[in-house]
Backbone as JSON, one array per atom type, in Angstrom:
{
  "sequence": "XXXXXXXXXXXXXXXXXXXXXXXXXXXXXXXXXXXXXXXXXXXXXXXXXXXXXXXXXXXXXXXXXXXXXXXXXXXXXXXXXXXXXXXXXXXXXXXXXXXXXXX",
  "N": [[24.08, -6.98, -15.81], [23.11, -4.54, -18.18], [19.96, -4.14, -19.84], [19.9, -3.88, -23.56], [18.11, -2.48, -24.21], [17.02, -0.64, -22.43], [19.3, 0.68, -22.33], [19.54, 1.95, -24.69], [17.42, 3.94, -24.67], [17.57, 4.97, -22.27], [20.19, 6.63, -23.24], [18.81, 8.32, -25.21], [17.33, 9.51, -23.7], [18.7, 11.24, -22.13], [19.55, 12.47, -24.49], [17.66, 14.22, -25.15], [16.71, 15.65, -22.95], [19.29, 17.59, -22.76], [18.31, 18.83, -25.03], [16.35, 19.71, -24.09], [17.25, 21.88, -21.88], [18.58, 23.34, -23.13], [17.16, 25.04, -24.76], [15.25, 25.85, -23.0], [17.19, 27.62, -21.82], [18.07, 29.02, -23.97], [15.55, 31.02, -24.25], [14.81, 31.51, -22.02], [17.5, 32.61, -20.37], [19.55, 33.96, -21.96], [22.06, 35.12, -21.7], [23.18, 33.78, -20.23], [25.28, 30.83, -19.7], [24.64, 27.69, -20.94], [24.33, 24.73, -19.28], [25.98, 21.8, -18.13], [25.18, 18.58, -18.56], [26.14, 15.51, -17.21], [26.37, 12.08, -16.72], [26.76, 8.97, -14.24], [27.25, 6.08, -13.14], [26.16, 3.96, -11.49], [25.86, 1.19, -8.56], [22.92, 0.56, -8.84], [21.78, 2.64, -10.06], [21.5, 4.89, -12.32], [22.89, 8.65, -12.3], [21.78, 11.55, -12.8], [23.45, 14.24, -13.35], [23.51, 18.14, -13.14], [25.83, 20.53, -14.24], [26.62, 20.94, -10.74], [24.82, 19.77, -9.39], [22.37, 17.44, -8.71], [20.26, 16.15, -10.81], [18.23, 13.86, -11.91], [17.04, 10.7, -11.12], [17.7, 7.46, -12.54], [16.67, 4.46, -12.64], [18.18, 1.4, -13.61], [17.46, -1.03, -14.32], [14.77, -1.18, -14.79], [14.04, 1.3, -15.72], [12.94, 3.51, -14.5], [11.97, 7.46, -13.97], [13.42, 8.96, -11.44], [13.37, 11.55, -8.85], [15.36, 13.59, -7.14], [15.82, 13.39, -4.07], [18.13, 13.76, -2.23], [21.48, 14.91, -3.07], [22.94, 12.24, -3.52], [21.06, 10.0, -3.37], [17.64, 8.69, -4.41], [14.38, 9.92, -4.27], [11.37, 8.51, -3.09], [9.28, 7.54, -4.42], [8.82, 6.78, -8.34], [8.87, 9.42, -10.97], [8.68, 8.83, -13.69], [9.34, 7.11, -16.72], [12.0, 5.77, -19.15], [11.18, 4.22, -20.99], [8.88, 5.06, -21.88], [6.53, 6.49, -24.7], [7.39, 9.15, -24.86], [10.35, 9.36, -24.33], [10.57, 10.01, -21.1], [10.22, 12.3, -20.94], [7.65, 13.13, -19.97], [8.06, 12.98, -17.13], [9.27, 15.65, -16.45], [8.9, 18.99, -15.26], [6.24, 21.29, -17.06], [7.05, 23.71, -17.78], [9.93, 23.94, -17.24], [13.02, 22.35, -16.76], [12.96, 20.39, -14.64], [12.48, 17.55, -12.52], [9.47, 16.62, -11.77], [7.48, 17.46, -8.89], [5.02, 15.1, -7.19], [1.59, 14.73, -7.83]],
  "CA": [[24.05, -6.65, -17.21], [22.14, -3.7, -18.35], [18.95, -4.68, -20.85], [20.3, -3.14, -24.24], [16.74, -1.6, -24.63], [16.69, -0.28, -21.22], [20.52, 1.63, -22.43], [19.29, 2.81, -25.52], [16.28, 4.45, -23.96], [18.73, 6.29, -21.45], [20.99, 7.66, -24.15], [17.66, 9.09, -26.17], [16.61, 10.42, -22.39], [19.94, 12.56, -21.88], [19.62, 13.46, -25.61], [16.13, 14.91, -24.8], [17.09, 16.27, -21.3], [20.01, 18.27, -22.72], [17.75, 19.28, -25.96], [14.9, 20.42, -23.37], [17.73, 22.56, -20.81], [19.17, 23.77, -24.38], [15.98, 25.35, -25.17], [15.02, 26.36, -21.72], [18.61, 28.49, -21.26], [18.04, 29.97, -24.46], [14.43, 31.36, -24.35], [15.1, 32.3, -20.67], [18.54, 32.92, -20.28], [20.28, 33.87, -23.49], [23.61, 35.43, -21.75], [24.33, 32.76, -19.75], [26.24, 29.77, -20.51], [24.34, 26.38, -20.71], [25.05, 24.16, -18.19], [26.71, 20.82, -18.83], [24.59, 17.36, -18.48], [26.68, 14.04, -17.24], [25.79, 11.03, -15.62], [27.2, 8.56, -13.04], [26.63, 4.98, -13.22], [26.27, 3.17, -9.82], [25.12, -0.01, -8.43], [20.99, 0.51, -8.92], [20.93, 4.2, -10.87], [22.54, 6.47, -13.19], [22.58, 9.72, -11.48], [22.09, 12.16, -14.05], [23.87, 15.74, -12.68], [23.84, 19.45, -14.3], [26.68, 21.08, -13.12], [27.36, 20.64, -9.63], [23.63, 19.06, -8.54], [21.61, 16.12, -9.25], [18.95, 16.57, -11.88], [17.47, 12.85, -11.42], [18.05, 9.08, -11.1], [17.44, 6.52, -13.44], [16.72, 2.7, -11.94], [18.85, 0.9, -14.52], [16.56, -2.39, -14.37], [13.09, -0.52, -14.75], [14.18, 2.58, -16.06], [12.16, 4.24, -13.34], [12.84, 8.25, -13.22], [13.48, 9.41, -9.98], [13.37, 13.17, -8.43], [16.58, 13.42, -6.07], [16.25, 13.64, -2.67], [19.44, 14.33, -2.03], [22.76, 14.74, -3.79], [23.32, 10.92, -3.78], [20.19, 9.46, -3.34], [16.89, 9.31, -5.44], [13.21, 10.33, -3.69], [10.94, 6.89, -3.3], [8.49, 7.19, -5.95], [8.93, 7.33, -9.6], [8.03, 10.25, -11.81], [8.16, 8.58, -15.1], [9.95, 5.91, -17.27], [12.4, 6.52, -19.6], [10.77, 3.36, -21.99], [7.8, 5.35, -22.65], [6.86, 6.93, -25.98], [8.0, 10.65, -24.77], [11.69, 8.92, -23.27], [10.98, 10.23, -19.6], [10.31, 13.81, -20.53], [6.32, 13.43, -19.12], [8.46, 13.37, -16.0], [8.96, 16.82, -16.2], [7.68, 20.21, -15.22], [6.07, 21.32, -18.27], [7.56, 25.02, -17.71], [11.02, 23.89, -17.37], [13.48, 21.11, -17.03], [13.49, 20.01, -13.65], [11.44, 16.46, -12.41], [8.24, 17.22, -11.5], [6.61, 16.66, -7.54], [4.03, 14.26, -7.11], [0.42, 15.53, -7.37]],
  "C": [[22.82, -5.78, -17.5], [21.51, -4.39, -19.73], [19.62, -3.47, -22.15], [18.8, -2.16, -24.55], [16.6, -0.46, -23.6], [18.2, 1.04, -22.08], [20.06, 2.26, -23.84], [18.25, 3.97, -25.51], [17.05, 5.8, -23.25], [19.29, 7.18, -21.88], [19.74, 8.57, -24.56], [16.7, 9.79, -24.82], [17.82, 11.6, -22.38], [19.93, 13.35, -23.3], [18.67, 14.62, -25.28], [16.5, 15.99, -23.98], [18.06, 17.44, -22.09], [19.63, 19.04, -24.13], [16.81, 20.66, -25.24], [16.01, 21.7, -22.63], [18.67, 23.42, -22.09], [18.35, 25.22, -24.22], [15.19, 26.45, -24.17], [15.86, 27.97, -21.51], [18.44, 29.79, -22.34], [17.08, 31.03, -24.65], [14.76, 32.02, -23.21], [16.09, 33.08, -20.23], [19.24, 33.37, -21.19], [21.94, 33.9, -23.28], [24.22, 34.84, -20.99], [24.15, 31.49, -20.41], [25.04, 28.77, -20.52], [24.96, 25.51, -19.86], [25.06, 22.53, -19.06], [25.46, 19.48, -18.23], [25.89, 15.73, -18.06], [25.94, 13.27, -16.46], [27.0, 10.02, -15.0], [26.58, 7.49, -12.94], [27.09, 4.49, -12.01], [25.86, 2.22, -10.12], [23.42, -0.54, -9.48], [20.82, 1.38, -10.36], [21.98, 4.47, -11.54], [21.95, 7.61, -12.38], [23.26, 10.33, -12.08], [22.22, 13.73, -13.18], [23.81, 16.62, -13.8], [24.25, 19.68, -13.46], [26.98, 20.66, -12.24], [25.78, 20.15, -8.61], [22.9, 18.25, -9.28], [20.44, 16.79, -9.57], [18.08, 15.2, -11.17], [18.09, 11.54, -11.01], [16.91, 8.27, -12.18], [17.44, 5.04, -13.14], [16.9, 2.14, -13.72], [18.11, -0.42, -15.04], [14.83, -2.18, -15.12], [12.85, 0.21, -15.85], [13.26, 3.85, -15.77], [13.09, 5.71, -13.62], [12.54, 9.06, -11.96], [13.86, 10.77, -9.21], [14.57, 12.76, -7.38], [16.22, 14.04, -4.76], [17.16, 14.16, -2.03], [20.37, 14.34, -3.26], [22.99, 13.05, -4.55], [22.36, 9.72, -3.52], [18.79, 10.06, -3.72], [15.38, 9.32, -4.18], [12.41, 8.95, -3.88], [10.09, 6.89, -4.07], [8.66, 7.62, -7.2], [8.1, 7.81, -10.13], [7.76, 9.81, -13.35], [8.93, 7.37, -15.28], [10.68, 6.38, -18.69], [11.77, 5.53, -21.45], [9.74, 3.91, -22.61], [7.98, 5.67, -24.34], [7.53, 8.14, -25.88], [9.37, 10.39, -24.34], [11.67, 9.17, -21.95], [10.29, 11.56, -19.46], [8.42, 14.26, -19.98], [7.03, 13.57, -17.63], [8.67, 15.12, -15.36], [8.17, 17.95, -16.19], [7.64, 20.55, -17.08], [6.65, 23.03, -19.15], [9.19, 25.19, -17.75], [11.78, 22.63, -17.47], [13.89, 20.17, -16.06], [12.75, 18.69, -13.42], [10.68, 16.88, -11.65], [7.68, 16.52, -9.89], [5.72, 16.18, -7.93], [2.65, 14.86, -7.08], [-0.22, 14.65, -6.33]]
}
């Protein structure tokens, strides 16, 4: 059973996320399309995709976010949390909308 705090958090992260890659597309990109945002609820994570590649993961218990390693699995340390006050988005680069490496 997901913590209802923990799922309301998530939603107000993908709002963000697809506010921030909004924003991004249009400043940078204007004449192409926006790309689409879904997610993918598993066992552990949500595994939040644009388009046809994994953006991040989301530990459903924690709400740890997680840089992707691969396609279907998330990188072992978390970049942020999506409980904070910013929803997650200190996780990202501050230039665009991707999750940010480890310093």
């Amino acid at each position: 059973m997901i913590d209802p705090k923990i799922q309301d958090a998530f939603e107000m992260y993908i709002k963000k996320l697809k506010k921030r890659i909004r924003e991004y597309y249009l400043k940078n990109y204007p004449m192409l399309d926006i790309p689409e945002v879904h997610y993918k609820k598993g066992r552990k994570w949500w595994a939040v995709r644009e388009e046809n590649h994994a953006h991040s993961f989301v530990d459903m218990e924690t709400g740890d976010i997680f840089k992707p390693a691969t396609y279907r699995a998330p990188a072992k340390h978390a970049r942020g949390n999506i409980l904070s006050p910013y929803w997650g988005m200190e996780a990202l680069n501050p230039n665009d909308y991707y999750v940010r490496y480890l310093r």
